[in-house]
Backbone as ProteinMPNN parsed JSONL, in Angstrom:
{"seq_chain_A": "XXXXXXXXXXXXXXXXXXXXXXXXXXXXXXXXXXXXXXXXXXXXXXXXXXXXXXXXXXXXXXXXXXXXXXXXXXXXXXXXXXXXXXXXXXXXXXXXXXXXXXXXXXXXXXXXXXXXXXXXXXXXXXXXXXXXXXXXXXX", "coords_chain_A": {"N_chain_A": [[-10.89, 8.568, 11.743], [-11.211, 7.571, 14.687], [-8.87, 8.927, 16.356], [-7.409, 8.398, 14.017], [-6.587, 6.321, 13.577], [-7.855, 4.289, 12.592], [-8.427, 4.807, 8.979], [-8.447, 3.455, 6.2], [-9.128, 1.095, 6.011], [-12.027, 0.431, 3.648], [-14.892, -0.774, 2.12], [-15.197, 0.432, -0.878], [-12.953, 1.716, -1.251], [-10.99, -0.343, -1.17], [-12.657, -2.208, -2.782], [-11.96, -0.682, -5.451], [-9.18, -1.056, -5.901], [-9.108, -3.517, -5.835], [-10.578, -5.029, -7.781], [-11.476, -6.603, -10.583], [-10.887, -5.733, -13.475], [-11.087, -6.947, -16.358], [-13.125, -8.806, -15.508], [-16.326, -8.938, -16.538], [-18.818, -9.556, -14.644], [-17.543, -7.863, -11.542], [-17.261, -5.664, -12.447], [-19.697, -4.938, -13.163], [-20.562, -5.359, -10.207], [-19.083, -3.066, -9.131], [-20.436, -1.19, -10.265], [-23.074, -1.435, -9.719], [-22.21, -0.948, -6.812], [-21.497, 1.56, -6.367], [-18.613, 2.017, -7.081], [-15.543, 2.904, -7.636], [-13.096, 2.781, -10.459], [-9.676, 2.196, -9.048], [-6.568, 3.473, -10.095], [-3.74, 3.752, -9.017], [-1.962, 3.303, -6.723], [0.126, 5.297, -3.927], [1.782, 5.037, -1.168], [3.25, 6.071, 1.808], [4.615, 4.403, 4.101], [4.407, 4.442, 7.617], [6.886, 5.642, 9.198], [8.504, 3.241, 11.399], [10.618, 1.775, 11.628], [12.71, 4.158, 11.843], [10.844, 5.493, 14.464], [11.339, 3.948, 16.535], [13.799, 3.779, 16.627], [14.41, 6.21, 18.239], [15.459, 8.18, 21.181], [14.638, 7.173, 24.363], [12.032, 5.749, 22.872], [8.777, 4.527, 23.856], [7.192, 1.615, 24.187], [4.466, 1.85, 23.672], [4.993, 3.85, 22.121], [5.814, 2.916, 20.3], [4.492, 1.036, 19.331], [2.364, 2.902, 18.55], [3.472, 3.639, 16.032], [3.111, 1.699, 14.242], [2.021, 1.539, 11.285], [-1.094, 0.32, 9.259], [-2.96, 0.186, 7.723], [-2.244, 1.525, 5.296], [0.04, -0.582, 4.436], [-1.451, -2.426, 4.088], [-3.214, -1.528, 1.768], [-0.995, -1.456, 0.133], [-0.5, -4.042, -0.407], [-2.666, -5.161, -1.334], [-3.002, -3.588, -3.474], [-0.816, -4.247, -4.939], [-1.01, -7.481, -5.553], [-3.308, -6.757, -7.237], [-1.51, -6.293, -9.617], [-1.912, -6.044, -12.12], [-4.118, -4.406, -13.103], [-3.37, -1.771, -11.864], [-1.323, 0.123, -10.6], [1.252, 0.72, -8.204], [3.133, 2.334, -5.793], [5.812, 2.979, -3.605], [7.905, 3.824, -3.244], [9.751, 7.071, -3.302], [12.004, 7.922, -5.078], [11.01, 6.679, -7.138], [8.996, 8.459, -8.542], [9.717, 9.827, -10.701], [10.699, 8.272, -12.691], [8.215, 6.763, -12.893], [6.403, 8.647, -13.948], [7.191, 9.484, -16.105], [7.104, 7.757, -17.58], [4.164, 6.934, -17.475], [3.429, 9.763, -18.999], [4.065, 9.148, -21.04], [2.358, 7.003, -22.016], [-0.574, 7.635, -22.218], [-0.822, 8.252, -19.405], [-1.192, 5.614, -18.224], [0.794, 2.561, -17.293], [3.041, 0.026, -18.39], [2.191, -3.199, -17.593], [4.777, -4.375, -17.1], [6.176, -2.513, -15.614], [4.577, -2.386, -13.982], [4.299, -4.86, -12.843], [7.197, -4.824, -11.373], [6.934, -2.693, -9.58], [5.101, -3.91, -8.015], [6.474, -6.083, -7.088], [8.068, -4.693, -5.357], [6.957, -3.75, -3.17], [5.945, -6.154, -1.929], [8.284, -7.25, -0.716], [8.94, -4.782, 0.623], [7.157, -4.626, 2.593], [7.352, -7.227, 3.794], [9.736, -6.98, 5.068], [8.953, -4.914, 6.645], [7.292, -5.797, 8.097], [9.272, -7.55, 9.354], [10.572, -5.868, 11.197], [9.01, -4.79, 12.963], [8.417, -7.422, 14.165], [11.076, -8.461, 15.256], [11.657, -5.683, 17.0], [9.766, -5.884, 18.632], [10.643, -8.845, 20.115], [11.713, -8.933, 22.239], [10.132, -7.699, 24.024], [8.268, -7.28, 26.695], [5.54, -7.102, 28.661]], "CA_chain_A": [[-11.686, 7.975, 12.784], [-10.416, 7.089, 15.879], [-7.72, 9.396, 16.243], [-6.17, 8.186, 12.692], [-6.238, 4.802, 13.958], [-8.984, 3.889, 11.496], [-8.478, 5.478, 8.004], [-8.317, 3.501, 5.053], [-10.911, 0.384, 5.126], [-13.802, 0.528, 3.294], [-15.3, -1.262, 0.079], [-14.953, 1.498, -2.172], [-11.338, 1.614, -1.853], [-10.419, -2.048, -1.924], [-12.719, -2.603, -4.168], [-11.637, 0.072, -6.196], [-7.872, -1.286, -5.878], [-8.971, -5.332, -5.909], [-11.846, -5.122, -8.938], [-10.634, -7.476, -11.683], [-11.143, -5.11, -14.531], [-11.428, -8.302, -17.363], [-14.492, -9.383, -15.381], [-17.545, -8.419, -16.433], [-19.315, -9.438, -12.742], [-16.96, -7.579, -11.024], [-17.538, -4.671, -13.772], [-21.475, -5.157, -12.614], [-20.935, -5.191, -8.994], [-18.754, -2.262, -8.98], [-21.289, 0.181, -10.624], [-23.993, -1.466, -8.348], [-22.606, -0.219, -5.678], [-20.864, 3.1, -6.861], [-17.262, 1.815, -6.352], [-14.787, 3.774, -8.908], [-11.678, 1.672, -10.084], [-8.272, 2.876, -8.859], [-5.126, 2.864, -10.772], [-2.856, 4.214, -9.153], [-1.637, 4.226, -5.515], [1.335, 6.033, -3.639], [1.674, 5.452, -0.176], [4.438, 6.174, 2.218], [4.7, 3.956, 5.784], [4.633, 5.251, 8.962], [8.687, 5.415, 9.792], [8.708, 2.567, 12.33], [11.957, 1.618, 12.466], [13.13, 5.486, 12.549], [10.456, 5.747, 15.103], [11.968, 3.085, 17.621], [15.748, 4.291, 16.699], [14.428, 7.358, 18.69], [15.902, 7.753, 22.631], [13.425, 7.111, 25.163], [10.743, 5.537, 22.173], [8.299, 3.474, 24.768], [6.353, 0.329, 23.864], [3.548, 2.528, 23.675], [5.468, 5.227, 21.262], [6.545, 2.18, 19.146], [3.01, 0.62, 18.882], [1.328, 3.547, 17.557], [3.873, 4.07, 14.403], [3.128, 0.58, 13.22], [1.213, 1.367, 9.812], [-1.713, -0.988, 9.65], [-3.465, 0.623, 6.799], [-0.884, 1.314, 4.273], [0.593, -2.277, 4.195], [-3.153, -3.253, 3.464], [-3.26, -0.387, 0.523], [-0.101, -1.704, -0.996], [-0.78, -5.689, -0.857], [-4.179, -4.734, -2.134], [-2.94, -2.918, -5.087], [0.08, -5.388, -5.543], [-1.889, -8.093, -5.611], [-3.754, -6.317, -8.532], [-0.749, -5.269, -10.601], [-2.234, -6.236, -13.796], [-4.732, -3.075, -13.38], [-2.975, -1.125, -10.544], [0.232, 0.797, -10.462], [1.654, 0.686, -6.662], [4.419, 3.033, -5.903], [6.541, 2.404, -2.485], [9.638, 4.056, -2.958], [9.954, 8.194, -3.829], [13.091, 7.25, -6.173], [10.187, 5.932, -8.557], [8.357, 8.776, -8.64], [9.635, 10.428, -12.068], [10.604, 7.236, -13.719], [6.909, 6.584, -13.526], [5.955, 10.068, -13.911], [7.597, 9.834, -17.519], [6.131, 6.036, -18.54], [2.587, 7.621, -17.738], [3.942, 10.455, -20.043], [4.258, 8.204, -22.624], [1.437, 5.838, -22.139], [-1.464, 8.376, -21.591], [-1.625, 7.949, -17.955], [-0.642, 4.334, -18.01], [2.284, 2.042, -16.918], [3.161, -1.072, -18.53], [2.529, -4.493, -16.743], [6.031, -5.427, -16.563], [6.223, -1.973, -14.542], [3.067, -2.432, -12.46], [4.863, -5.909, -11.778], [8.561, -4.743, -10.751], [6.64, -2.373, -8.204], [4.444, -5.358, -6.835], [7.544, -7.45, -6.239], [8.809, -3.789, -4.504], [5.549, -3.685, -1.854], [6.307, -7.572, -1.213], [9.875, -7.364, 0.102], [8.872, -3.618, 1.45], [5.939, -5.284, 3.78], [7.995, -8.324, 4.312], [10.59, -5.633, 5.96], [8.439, -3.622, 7.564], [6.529, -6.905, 9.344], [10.608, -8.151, 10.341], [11.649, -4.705, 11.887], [8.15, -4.962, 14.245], [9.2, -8.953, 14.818], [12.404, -7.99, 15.949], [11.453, -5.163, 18.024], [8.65, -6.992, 19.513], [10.547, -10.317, 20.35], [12.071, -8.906, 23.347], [9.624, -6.952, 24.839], [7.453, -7.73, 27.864], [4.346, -6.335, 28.822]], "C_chain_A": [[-10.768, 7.417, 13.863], [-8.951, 7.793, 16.52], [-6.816, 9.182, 14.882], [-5.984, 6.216, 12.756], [-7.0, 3.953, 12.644], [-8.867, 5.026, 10.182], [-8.912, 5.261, 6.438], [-8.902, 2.048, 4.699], [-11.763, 0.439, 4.857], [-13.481, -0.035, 2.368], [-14.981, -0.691, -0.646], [-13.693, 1.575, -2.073], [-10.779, 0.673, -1.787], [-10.758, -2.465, -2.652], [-12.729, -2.347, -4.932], [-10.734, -0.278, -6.733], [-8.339, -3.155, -6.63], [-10.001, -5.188, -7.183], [-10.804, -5.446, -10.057], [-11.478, -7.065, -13.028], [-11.4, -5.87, -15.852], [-13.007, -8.964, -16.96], [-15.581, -8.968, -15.687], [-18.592, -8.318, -14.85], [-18.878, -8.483, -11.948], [-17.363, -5.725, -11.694], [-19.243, -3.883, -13.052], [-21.667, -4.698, -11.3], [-20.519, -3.319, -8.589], [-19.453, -0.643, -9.201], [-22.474, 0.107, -9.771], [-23.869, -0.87, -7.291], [-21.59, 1.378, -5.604], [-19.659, 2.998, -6.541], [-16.492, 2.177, -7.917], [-13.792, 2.517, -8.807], [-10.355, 3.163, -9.705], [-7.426, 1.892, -9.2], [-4.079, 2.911, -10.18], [-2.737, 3.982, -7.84], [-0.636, 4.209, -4.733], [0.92, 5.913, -2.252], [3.245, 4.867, 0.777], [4.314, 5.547, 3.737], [5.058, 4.861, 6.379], [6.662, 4.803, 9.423], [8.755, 4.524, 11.54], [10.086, 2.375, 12.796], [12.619, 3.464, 12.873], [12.578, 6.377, 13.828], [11.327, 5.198, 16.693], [13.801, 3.126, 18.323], [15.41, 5.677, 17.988], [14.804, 6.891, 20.486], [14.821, 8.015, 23.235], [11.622, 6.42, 24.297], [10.559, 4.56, 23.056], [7.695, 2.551, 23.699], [5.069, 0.947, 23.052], [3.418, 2.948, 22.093], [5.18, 4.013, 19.668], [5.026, 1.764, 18.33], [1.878, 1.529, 17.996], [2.394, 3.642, 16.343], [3.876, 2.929, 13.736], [1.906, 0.571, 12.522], [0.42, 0.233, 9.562], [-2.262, -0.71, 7.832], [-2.68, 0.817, 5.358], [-0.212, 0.181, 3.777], [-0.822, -3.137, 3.659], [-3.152, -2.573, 2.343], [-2.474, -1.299, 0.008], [-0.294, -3.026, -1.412], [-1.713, -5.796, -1.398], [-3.915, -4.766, -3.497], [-1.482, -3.832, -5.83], [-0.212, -6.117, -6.501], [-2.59, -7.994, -7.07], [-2.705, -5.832, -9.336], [-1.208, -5.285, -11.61], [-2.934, -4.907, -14.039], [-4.068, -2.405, -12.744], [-1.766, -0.821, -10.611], [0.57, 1.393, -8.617], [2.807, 1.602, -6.751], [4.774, 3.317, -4.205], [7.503, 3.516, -2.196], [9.413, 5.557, -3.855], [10.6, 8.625, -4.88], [12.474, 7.108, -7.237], [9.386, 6.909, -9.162], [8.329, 9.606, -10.536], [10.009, 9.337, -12.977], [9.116, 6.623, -13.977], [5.956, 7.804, -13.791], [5.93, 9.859, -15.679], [6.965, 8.362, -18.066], [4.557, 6.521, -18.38], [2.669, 8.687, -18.608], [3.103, 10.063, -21.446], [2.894, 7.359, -23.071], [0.104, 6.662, -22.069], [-2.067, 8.251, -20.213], [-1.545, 6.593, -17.753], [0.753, 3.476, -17.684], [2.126, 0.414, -17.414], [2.783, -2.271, -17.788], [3.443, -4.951, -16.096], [6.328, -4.163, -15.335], [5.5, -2.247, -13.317], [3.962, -4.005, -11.572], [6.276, -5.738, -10.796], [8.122, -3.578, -9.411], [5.649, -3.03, -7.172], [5.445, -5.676, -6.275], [8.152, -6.122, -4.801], [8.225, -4.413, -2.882], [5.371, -5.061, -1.367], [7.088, -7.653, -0.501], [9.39, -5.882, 1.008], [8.342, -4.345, 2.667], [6.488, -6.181, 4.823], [8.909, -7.682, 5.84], [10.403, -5.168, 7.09], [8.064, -4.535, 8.952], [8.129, -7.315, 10.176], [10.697, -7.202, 11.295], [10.535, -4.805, 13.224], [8.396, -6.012, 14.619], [9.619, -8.652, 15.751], [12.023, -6.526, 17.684], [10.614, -5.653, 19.072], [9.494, -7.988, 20.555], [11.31, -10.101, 21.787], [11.421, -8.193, 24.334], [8.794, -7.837, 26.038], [6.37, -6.537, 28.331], [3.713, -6.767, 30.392]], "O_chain_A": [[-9.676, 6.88, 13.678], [-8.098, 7.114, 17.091], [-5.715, 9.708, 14.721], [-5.421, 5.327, 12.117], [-6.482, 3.085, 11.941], [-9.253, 6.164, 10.45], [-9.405, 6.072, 5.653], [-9.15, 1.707, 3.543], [-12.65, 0.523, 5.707], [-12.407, -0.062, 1.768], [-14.232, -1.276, -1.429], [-13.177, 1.461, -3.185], [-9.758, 0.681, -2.475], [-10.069, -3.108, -3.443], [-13.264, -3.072, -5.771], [-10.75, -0.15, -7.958], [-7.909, -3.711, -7.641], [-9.345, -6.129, -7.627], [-9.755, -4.88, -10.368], [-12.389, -7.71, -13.547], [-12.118, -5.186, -16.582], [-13.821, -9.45, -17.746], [-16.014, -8.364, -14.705], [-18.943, -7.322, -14.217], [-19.839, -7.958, -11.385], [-17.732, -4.813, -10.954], [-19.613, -2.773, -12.671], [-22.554, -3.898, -11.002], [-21.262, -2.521, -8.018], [-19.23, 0.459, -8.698], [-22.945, 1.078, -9.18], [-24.786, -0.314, -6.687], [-21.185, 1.967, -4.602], [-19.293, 3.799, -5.681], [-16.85, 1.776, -9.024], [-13.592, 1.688, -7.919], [-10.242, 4.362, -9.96], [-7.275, 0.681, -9.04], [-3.207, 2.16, -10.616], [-3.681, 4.599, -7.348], [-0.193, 3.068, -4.602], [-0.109, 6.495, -1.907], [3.977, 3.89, 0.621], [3.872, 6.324, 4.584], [5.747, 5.833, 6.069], [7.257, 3.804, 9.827], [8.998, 5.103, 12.599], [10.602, 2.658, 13.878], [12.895, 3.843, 14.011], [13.124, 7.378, 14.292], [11.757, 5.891, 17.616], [14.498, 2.866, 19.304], [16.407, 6.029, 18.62], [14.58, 5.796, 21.001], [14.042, 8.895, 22.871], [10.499, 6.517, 24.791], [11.452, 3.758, 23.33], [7.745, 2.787, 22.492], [4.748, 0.542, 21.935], [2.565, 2.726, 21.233], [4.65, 4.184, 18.571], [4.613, 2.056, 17.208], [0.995, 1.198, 17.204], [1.692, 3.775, 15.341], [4.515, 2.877, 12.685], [0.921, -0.093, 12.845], [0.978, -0.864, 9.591], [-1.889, -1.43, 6.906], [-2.749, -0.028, 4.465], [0.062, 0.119, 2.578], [-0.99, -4.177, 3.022], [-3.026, -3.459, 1.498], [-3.066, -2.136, -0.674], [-0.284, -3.292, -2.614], [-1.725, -6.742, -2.186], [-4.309, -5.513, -4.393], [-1.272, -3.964, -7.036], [-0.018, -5.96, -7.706], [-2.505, -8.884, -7.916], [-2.993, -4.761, -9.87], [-0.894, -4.306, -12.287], [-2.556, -4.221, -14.989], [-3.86, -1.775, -13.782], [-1.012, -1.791, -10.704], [0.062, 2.375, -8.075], [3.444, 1.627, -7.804], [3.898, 3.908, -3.572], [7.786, 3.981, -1.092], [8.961, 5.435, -4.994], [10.141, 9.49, -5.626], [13.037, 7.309, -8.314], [8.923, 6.595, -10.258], [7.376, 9.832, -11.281], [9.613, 9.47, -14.135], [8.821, 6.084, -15.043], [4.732, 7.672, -13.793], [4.937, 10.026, -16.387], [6.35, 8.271, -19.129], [3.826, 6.39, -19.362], [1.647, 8.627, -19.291], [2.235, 10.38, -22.26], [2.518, 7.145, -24.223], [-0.64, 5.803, -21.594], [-3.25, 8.174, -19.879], [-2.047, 6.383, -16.649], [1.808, 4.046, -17.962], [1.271, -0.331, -16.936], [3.586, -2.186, -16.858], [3.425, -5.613, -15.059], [6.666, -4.554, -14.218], [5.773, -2.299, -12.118], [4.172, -4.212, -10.376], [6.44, -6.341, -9.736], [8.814, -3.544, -8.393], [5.457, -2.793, -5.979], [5.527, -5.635, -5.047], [8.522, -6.445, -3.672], [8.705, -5.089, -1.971], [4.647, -5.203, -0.382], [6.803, -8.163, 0.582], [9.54, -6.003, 2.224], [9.06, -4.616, 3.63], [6.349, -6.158, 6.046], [8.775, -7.856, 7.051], [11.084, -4.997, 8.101], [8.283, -4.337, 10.147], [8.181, -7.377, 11.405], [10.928, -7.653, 12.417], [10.988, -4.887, 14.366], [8.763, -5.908, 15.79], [9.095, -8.509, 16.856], [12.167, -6.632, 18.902], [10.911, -5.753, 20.262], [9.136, -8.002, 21.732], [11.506, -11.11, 22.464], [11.959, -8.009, 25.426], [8.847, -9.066, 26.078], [6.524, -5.316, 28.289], [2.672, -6.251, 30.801]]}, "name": "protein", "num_of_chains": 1, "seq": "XXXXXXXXXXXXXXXXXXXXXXXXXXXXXXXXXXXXXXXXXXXXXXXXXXXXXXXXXXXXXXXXXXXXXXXXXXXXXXXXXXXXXXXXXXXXXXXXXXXXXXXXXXXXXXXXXXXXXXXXXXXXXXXXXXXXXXXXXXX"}
């Protein structure tokens, strides 16, 4: 929607990602309104800073590669690590490839938590590098 601008809020997939699987209520609401849970989700930012490294990237250029949606996905599913397996970083992809292996399609806690803490410092990152580029601009 919107050119891409609009992609990835809705209920059904936050509250797919945010639904506190222990709750019964939550359990209730979710079938009320046909919202699936999600375990799992993989998503890769828009390359901002490699966008802005580019010669001649305008204000403009810079503004559209800042990922709005994605940074909402991952703090979402962070957030939830207890149900939710987040994955940030490509590096991770067969070390959790092989713990779902093992687990039938599952990933430990202490995993789901060491890729929360990832998508914390990632975000953190991502929000400095727009800061920074930002703090000298003029409009």
């Amino acid at each position: 929607m919107l050119y891409v601008r609009v992609k990835t809020l809705h209920p059904k997939i936050h509250g797919g990602i945010l639904s506190r699987r222990d709750l019964a209520a939550h359990r209730e609401q979710m079938e009320q309104h046909g919202i699936a849970p999600i375990d799992l989700v993989v998503v890769n930012l828009y390359q901002f800073e490699k966008a802005v490294a580019q010669p001649g990237c305008t204000l403009a250029d810079a503004i559209e590669n800042i990922d709005i949606g994605g940074p909402t996905l991952l703090r979402a599913a962070a957030k939830n690590y207890e149900s939710v397996t987040v994955v940030v970083d490509p590096a991770d992809y067969p070390k959790i490839r092989q713990e779902m292996e093992v687990n039938q399609g599952a990933t430990t806690v202490a995993t789901r938590f060491d890729l929360a803490r990832k998508v914390f410092a990632l975000t953190s990152a991502y929000d400095s590098a727009i800061t920074q580029y930002l703090k000298d601009k003029q409009v």
